[in-house]
C-alpha positions as CSV (number, residue, x, y, z in Angstrom):
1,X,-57.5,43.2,-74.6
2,X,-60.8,44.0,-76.4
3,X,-60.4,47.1,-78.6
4,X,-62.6,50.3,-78.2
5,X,-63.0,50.3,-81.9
6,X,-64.8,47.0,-81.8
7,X,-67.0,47.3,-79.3
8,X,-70.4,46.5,-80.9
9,X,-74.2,45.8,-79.7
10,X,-75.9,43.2,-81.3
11,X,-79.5,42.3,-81.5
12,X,-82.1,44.4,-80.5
13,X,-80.1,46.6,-77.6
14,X,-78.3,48.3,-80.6
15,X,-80.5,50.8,-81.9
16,X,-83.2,51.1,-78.4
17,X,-83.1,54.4,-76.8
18,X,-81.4,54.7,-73.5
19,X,-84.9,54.9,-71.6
20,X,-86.0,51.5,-73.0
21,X,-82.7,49.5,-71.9
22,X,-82.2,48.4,-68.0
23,X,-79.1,48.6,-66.2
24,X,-78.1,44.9,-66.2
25,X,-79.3,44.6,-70.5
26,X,-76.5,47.3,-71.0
27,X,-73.7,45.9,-69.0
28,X,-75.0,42.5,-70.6
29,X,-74.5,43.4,-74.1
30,X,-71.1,45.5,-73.4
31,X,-70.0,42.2,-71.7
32,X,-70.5,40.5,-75.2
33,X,-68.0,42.9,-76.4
34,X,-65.1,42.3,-73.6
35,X,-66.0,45.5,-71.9
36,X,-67.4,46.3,-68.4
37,X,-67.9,49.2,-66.1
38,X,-65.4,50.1,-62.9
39,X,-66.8,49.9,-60.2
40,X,-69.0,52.1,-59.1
41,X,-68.5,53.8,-62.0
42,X,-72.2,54.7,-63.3
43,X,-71.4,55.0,-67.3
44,X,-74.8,53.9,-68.2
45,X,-76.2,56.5,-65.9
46,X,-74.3,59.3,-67.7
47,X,-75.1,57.9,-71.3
48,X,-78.5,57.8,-70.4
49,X,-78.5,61.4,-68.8
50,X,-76.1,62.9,-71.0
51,X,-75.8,61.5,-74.0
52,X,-78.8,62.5,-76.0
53,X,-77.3,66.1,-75.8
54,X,-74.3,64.9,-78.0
55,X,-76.3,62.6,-80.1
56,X,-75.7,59.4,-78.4
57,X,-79.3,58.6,-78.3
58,X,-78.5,54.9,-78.5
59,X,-76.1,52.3,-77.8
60,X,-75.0,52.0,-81.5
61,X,-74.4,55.3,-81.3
62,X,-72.0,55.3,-78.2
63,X,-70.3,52.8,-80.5
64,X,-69.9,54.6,-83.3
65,X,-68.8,57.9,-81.3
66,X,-66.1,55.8,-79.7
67,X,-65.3,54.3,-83.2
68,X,-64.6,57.6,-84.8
69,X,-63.0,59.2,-81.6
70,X,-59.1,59.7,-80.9
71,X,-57.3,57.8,-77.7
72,X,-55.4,60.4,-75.5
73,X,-53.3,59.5,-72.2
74,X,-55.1,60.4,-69.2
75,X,-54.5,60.8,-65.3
76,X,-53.2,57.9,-63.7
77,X,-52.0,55.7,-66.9
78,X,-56.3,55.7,-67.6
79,X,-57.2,56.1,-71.2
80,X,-59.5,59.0,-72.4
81,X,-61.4,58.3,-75.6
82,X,-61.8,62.0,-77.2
83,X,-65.1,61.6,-79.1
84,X,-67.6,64.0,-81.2
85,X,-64.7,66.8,-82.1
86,X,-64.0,67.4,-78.5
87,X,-67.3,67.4,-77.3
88,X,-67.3,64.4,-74.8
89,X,-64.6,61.9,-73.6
90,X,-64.8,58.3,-72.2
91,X,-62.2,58.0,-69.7
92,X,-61.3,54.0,-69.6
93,X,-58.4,51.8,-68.3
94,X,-57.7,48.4,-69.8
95,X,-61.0,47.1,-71.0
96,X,-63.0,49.4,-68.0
97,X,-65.0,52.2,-68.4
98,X,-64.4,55.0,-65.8
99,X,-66.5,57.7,-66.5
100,X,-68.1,59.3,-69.0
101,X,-67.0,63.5,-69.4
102,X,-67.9,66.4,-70.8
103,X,-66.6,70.4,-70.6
């Protein structure tokens, strides 16, 4: 299984912001990394929306929050991905990103 602490974004994608990457270029360049999105689960979406608020302007930076962030068990033998000292979590299962949350 592809470790959350690896998870990198080569090229270009890296350091764009959120409102210059498509849909499909994100789950492209995750993909490169062994990671995807459930289904229907809209992590992009939420990045895109939310992110900026917690400094996760770009994809590098998703990757380095995840990086520096602490695993925790979560509901329903999920994963959650405590990042920015509490301030957001990535709730993931396997290599699969669930959601993206936030109190």
């Amino acid at each position: 299984m592809a470790s959350i602490e690896n998870i990198k974004f080569a090229g270009l994608i890296g350091d764009k912001p959120w409102k210059e990457i498509t849909v499909n270029e994100f789950m492209t360049a995750l993909a490169k990394s062994g990671w995807k999105e459930a289904h229907n689960a809209h992590i992009f979406m939420r990045l895109s929306e939310k992110g900026p608020g917690f400094g996760i302007r770009t994809p590098n930076d998703f990757a380095r929050a995840l990086r520096n962030g602490a695993t925790e068990e979560a509901k329903d033998g999920a994963q959650a991905r405590v990042c920015a000292g509490g301030k957001f979590q990535v709730i993931f299962r396997d290599n699969c990103f669930i959601t993206f949350r936030y109190p």
